[in-house]
Backbone as a printed PyTorch tensor [residue, N CA C, xyz], in Angstrom:
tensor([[[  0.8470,  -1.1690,   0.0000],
         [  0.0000,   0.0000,   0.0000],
         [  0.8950,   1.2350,   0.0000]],

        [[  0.7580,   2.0130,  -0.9910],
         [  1.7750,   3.2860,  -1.2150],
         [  1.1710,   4.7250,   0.0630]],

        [[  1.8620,   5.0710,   0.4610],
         [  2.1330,   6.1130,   1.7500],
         [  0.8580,   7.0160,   1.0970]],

        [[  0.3620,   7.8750,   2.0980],
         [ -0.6820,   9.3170,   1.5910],
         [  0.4900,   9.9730,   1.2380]],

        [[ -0.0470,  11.0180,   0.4450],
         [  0.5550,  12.1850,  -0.3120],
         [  1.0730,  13.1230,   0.7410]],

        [[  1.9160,  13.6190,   0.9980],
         [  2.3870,  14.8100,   1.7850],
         [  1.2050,  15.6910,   2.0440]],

        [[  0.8170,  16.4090,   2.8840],
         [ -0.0050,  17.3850,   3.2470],
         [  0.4280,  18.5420,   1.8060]],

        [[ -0.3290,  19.3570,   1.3350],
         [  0.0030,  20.5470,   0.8790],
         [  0.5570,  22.0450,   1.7030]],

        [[  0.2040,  21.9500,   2.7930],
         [  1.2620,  23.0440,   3.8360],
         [  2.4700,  22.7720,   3.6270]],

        [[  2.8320,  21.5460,   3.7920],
         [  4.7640,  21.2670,   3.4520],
         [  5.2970,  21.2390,   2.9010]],

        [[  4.2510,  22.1400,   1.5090],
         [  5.2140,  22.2800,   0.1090],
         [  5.0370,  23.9430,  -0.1700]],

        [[  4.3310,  24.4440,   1.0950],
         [  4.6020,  25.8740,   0.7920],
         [  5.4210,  26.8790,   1.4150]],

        [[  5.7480,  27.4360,   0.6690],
         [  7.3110,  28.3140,   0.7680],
         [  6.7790,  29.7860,   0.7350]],

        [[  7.9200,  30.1950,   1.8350],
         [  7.8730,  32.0680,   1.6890],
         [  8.2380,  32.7470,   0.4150]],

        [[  8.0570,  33.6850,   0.2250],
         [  8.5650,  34.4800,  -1.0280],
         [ 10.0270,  34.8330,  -1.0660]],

        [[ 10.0760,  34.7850,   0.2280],
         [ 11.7260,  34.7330,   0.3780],
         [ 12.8510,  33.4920,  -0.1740]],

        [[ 12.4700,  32.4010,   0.1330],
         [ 12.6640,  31.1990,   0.0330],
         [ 12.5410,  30.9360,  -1.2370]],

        [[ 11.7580,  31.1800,  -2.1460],
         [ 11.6900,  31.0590,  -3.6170],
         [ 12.2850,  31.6750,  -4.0440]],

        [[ 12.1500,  33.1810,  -3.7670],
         [ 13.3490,  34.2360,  -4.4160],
         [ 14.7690,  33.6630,  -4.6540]],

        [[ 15.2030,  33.0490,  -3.1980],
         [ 16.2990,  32.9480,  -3.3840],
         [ 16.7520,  31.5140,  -3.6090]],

        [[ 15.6620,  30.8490,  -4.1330],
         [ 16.1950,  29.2880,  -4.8570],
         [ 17.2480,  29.7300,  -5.7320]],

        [[ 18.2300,  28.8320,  -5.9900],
         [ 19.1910,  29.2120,  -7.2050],
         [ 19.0070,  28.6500,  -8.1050]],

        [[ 17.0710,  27.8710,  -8.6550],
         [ 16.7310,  27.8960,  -9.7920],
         [ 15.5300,  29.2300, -10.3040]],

        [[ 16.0400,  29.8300,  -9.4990],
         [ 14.5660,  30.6110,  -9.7200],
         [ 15.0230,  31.7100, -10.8270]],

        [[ 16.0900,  32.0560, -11.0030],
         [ 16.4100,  32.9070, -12.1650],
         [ 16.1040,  31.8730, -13.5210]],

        [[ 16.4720,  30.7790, -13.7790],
         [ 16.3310,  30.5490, -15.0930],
         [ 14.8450,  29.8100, -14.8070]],

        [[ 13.8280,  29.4000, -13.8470],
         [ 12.4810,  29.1710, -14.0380],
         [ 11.8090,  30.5770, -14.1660]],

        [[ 12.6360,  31.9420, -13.8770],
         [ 11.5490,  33.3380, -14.3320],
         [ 11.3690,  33.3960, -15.3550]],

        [[ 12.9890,  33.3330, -16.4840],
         [ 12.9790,  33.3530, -17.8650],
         [ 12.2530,  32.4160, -17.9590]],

        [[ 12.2370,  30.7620, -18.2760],
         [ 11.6590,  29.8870, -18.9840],
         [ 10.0480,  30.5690, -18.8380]],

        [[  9.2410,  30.7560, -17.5900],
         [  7.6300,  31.3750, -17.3090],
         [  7.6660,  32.5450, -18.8480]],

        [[  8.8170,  33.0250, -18.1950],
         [  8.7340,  34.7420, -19.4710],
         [  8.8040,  34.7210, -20.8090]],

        [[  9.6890,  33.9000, -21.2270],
         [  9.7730,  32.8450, -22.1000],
         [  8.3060,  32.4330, -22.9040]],

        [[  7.7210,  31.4030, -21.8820],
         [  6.6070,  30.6660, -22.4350],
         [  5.0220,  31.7110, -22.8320]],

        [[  5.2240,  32.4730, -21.4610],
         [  4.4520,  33.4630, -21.8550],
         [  4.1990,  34.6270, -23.1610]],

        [[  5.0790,  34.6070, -23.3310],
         [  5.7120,  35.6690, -25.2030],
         [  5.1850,  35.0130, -25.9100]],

        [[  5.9550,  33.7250, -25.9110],
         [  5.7570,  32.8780, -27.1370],
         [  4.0750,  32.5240, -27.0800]],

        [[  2.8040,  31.8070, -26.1600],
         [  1.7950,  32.1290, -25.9200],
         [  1.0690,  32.8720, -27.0400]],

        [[  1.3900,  34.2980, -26.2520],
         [  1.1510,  35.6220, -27.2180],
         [  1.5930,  36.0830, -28.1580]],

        [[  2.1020,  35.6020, -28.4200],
         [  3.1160,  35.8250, -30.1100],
         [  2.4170,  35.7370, -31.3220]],

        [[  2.2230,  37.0500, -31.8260],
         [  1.3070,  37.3140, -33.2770],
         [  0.4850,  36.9310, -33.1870]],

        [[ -0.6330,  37.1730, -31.8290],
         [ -1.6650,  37.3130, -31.5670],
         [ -2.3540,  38.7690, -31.0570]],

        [[ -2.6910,  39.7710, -31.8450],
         [ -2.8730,  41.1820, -31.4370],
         [ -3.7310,  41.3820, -30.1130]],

        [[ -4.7180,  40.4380, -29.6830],
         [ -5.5530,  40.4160, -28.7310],
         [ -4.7870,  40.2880, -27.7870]],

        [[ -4.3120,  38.7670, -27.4170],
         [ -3.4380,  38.2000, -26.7540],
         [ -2.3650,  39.1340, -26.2250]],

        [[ -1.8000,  39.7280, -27.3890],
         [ -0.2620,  40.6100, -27.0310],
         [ -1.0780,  41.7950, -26.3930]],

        [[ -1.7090,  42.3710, -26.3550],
         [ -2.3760,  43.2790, -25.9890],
         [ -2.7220,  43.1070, -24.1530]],

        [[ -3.2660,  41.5140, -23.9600],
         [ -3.6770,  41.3140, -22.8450],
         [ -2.3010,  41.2150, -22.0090]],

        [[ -1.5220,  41.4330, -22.1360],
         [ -0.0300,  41.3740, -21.5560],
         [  0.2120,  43.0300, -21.2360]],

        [[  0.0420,  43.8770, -22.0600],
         [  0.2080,  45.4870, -21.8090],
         [ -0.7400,  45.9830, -20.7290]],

        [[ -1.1860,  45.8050, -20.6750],
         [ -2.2330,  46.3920, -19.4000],
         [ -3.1870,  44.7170, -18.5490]],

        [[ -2.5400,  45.0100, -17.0870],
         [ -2.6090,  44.3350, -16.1850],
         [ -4.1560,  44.5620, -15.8270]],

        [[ -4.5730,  45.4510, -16.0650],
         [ -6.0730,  44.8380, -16.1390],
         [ -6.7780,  44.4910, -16.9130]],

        [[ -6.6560,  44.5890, -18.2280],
         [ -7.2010,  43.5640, -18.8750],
         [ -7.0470,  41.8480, -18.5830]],

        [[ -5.6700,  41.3030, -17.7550],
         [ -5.5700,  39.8880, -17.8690],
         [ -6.3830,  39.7960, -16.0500]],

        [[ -6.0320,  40.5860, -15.5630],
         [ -7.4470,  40.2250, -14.1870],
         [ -8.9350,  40.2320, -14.4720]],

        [[ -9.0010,  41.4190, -15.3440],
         [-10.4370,  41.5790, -15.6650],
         [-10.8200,  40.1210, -16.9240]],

        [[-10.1460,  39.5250, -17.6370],
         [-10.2230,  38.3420, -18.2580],
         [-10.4180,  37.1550, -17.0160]],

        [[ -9.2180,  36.5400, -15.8560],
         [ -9.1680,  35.8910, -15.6390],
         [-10.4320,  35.9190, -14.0360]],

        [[-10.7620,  37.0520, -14.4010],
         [-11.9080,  37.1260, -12.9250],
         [-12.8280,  36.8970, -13.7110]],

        [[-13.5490,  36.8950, -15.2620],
         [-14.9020,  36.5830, -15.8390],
         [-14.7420,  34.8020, -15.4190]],

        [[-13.6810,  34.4930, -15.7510],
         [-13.3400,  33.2100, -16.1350],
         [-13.4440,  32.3680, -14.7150]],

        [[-12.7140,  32.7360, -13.4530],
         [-13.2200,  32.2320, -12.2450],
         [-14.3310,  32.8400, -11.6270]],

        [[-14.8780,  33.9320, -11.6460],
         [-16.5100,  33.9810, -11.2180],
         [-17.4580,  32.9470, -11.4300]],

        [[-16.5070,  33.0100, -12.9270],
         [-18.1090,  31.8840, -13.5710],
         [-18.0220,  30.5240, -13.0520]],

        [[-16.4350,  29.5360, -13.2170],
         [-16.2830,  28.8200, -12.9310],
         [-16.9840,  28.5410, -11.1470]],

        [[-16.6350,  29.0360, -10.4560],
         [-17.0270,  29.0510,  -9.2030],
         [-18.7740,  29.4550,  -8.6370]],

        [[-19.4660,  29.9830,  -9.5680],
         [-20.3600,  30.6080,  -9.3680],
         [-21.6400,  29.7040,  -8.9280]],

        [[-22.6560,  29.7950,  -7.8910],
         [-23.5910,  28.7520,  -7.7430],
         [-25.0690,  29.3520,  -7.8850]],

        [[-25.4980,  28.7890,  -8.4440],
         [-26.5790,  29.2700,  -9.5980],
         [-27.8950,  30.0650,  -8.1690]],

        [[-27.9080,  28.8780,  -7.2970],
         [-28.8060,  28.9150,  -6.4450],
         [-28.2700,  29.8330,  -5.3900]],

        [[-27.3740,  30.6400,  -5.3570],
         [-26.8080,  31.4680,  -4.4160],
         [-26.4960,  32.5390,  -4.8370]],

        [[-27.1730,  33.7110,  -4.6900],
         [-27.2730,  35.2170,  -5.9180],
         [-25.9880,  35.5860,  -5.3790]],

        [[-25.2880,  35.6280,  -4.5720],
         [-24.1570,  36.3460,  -3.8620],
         [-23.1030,  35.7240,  -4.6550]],

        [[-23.2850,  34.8920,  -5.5320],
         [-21.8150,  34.2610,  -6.0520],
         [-22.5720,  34.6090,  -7.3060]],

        [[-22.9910,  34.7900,  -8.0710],
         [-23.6730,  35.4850,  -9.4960],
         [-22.3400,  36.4500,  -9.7130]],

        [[-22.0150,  35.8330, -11.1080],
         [-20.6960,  36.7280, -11.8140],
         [-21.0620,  38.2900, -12.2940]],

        [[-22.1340,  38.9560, -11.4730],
         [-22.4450,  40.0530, -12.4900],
         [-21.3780,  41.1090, -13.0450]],

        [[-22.3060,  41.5660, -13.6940],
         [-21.0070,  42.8340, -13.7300],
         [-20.7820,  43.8330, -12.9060]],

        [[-21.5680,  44.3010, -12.0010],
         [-20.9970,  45.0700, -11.0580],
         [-20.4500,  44.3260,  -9.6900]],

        [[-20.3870,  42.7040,  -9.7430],
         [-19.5700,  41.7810,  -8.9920],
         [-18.4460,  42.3700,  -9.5550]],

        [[-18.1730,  41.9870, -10.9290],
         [-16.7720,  42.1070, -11.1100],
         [-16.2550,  43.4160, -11.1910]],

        [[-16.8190,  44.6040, -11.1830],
         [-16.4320,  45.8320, -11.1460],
         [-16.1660,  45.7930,  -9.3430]],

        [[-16.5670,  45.1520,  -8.5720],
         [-16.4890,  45.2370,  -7.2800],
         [-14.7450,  44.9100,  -7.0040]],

        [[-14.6180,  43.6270,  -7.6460],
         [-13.7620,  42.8560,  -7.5740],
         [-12.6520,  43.5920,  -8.2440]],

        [[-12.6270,  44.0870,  -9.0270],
         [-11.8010,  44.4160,  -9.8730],
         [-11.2110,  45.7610,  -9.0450]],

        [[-11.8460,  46.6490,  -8.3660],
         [-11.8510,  47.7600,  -7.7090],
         [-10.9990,  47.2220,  -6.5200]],

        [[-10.8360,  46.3260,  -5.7410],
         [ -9.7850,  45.7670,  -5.0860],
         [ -8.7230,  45.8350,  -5.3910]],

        [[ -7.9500,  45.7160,  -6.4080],
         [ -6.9720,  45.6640,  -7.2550],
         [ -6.5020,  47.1550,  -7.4290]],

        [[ -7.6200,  47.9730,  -7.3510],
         [ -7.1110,  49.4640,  -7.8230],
         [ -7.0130,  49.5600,  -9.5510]],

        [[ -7.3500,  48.6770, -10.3270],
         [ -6.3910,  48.6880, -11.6100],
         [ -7.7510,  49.2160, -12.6330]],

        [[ -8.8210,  49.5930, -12.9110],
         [-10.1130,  50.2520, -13.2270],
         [-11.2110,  51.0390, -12.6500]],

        [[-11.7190,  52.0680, -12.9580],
         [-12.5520,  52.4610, -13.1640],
         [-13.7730,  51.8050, -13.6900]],

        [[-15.2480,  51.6980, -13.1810],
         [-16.1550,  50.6640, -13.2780],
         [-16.5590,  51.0180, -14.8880]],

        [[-16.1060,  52.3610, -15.1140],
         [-16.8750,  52.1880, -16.7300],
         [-15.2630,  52.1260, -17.5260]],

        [[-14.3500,  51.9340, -17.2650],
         [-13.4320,  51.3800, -18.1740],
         [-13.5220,  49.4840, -18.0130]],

        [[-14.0880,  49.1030, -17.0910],
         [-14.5450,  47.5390, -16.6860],
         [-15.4100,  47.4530, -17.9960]],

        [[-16.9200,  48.0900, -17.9150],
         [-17.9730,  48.2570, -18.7170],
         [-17.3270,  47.8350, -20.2870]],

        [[-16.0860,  48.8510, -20.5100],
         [-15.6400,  49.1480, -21.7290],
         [-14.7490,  47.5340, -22.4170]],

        [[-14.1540,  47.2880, -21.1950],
         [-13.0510,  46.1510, -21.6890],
         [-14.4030,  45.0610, -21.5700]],

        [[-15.6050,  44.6830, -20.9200],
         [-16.3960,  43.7680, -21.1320],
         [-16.8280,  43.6950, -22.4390]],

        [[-17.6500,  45.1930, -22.7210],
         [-17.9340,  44.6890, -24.3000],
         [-16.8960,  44.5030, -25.3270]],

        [[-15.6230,  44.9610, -25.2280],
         [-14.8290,  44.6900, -26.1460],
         [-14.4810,  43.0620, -26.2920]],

        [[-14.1140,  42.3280, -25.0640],
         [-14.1020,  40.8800, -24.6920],
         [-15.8110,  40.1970, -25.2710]],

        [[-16.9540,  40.7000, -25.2190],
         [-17.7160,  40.1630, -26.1270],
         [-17.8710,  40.9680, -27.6180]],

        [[-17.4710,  41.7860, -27.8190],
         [-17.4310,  42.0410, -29.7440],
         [-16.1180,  41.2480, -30.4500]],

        [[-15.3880,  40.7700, -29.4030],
         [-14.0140,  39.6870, -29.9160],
         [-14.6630,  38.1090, -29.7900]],

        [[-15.9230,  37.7780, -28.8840],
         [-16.2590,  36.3020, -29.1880],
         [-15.6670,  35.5800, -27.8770]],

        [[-15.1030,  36.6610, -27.3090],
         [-14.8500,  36.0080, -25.7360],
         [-15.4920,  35.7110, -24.3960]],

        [[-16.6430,  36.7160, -24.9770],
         [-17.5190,  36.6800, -23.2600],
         [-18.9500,  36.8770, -24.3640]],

        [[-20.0850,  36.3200, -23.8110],
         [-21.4750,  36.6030, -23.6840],
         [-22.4270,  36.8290, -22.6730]],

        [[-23.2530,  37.8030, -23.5610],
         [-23.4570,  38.1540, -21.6710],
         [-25.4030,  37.7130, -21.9650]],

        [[-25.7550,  37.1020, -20.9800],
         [-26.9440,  36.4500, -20.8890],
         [-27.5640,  36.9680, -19.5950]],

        [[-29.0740,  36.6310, -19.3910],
         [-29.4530,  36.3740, -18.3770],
         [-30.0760,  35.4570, -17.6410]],

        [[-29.6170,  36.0140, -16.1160],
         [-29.7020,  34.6580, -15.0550],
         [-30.8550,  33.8940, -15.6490]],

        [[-30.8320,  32.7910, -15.3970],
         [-31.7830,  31.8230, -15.0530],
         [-32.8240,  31.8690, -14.2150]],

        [[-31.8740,  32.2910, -12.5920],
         [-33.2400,  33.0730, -12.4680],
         [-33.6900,  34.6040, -11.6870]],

        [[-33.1970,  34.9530, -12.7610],
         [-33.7200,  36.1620, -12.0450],
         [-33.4420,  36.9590, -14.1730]],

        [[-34.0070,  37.2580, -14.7770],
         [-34.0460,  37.5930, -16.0990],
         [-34.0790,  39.1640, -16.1150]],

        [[-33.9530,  39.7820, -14.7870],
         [-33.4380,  41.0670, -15.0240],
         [-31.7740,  41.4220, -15.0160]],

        [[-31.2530,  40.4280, -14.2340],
         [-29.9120,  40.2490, -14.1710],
         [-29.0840,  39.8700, -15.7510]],

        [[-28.0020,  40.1780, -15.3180],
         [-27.0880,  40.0390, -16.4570],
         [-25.7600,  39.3350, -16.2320]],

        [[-25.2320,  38.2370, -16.7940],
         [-24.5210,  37.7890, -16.8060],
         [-23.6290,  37.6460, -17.4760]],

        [[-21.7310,  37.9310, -17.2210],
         [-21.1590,  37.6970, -18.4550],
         [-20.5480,  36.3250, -18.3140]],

        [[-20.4200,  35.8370, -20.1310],
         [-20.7110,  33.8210, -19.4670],
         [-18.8380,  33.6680, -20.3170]],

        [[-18.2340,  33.2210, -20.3140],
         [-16.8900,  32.9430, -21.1380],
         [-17.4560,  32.0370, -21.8860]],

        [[-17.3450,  32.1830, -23.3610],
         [-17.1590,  31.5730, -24.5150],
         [-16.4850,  30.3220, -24.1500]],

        [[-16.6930,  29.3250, -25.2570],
         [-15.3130,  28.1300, -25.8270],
         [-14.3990,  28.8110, -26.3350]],

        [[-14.2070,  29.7410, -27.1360],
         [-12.8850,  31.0440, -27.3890],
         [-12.2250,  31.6810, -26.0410]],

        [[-13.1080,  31.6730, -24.8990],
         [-11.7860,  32.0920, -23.7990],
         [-11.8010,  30.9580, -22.7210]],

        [[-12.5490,  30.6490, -22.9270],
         [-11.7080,  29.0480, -21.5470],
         [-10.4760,  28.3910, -22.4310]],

        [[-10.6990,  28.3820, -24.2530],
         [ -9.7440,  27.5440, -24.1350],
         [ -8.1850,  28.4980, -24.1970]],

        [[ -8.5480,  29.8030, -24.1940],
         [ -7.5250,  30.3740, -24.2720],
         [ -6.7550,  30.6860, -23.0600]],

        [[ -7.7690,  30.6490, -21.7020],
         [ -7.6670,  30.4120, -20.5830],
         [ -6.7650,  28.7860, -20.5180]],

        [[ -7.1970,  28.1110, -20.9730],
         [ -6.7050,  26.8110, -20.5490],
         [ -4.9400,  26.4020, -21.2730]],

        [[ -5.2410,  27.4530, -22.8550],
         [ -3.6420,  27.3850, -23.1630],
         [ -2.4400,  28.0980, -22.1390]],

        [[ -3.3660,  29.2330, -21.7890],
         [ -2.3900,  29.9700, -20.4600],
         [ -1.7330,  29.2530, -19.5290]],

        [[ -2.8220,  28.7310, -19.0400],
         [ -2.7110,  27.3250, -17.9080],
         [ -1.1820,  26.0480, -18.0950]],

        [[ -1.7290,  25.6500, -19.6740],
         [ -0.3400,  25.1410, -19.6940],
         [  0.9880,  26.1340, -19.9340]]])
């Protein structure tokens, strides 16, 4: 019978401690690296790299939704959830949020529907065009 898995606490490290691994300079490049290449002669893509809120305001449609429970309005991805959320960060203004949403749905990345149940609400839902672009990130 093979041992349980290590706890996950005993594989986490300070920022200090990583900093100063002496692989951590050539695992920044290889990340920096993979990330370029990613985005490489992709105008959208390269774009979502220049301004740090566009890739929060992408990757918060993408876990709202994922996480979201239909039967619990307080987890509903709306859009002024994510203007909430996003306002944490400091990195938008709720109508530059507004602005990068519809642009993310006139590109085929986000649709925005309503709840199920509640049909005054509005929801923005991620496409198969951004999970899987979400999911190339991932690797």
């Amino acid at each position: 019978m093979s041992s349980p898995s290590p706890s996950i606490a005993s594989t986490v490290h300070s920022p200090e401690e990583i900093l100063a691994h002496p692989r951590f300079p050539a695992a920044r490049a290889a990340f920096v690296e993979a990330v370029l290449a990613l985005h490489e002669g992709d105008q959208f893509r390269s774009r979502l790299l220049v301004e740090a809120m566009r890739q929060v305001t992408f990757n918060l449609i993408v876990s709202l939704h994922l996480r979201h429970d239909v039967a619990d309005r307080t987890t509903w991805a709306t859009p002024q959830r994510l203007k909430d959320e996003i306002r944490t960060f400091g990195l938008a203004s709720p109508r530059r949020t507004d602005a990068l949403v519809a642009r993310l749905v006139q590109l085929g990345y986000v649709d925005i529907r309503p709840s199920e149940h509640d049909g005054r609400v509005r929801i923005p839902i991620p496409t198969a065009k951004m999970m899987s672009l979400d999911r190339e990130w991932l690797v």
